[in-house]
C-alpha positions in Angstrom: 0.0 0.0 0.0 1.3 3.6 -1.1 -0.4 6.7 -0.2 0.5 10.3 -2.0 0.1 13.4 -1.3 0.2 16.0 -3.7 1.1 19.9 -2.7 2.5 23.1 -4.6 0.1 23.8 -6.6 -1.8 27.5 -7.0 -2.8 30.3 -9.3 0.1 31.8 -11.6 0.2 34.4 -14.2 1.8 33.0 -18.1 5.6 32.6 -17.7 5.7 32.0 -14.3 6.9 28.9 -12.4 5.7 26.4 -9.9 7.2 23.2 -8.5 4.7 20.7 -7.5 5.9 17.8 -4.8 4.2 14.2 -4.2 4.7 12.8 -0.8 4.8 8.9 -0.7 4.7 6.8 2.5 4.1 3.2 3.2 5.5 0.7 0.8 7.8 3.1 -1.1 10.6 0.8 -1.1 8.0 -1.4 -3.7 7.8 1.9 -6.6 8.9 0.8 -9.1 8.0 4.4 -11.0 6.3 7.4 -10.6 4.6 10.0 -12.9 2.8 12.9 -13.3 -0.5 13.4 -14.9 -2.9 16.5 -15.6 -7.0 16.9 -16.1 -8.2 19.9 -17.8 -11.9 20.7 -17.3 -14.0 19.2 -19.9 -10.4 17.1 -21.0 -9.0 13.1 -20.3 -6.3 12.9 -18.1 -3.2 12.6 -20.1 0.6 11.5 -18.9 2.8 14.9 -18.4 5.7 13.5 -17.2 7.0 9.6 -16.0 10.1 8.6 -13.9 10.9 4.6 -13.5 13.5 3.4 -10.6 15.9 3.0 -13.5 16.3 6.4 -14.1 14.2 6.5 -17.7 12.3 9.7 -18.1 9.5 10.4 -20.4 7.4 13.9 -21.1 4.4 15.4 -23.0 5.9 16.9 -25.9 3.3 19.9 -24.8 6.0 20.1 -21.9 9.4 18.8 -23.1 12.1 21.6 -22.1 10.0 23.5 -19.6 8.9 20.6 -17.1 11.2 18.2 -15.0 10.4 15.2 -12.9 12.6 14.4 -10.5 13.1 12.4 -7.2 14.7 11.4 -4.1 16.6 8.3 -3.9 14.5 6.6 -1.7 11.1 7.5 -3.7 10.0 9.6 -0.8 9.2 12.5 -2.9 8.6 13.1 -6.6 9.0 16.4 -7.9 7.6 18.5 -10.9 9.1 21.3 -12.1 7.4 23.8 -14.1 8.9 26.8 -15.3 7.5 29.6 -18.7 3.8 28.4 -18.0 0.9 28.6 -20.3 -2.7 29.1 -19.6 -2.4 25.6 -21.7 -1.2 23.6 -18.6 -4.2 24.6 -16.1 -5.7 21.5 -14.9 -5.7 19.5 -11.8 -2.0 17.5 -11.7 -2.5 14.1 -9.8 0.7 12.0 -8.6 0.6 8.2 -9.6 3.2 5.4 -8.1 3.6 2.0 -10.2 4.2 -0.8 -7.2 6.5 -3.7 -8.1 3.5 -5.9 -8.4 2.4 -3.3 -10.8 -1.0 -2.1 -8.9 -0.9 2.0 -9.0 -1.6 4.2 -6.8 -2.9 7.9 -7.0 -2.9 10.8 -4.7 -6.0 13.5 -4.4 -4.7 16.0 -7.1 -3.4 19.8 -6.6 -4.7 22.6 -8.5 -2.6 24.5 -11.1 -4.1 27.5 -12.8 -2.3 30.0 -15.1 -3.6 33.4 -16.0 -3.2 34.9 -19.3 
């Protein structure tokens, strides 16, 4: 069992920056990767940007060179960073884990609004 908690999320104008953090606790030591996803209103919920224990990355083209995922070594966090924003990346940004036993997991979702 993994639980995740998203935070850093919040209203920003066009250009601006944010850097979004997923808190994971119980069975970390099972991730085997983690990723970022978004929900626009009225939109599916499509894969921003992935990070597997191996170090493989992957990322939206909508986002490539102005997001990063990251993490700690122990997969106690997984961060997003987001930097020259577009009103185009409002949504609601969920955290996912990928267990071992490949069950995954999803935390609550943080806002992320920006203003034109």
């Amino acid at each position: 069992q993994v639980q995740l908690v998203e935070s850093g999320g919040g209203l920003v104008q066009a250009g601006g920056s944010l850097r979004l953090s997923c808190r994971a606790s119980g069975s970390i030591l099972n991730i085997n990767a983690m990723a970022w996803y978004r929900q626009a209103p009225g939109k599916q919920r499509e894969l921003v940007a992935s990070l597997s224990r191996s170090g493989s990355t992957t990322y939206a083209d909508s986002v490539k060179g102005r997001f990063t995922i990251s993490r700690d070594g122990g997969w106690n966090t997984a961060l997003l960073q987001m930097n020259n924003l577009k009103a185009a990346d409002t949504g609601v940004y969920y955290c996912n884990a990928k267990l071992k036993d490949w069950a995954d997991y999803w935390g609550q979702g943080t806002q992320v609004t920006v203003s034109s």
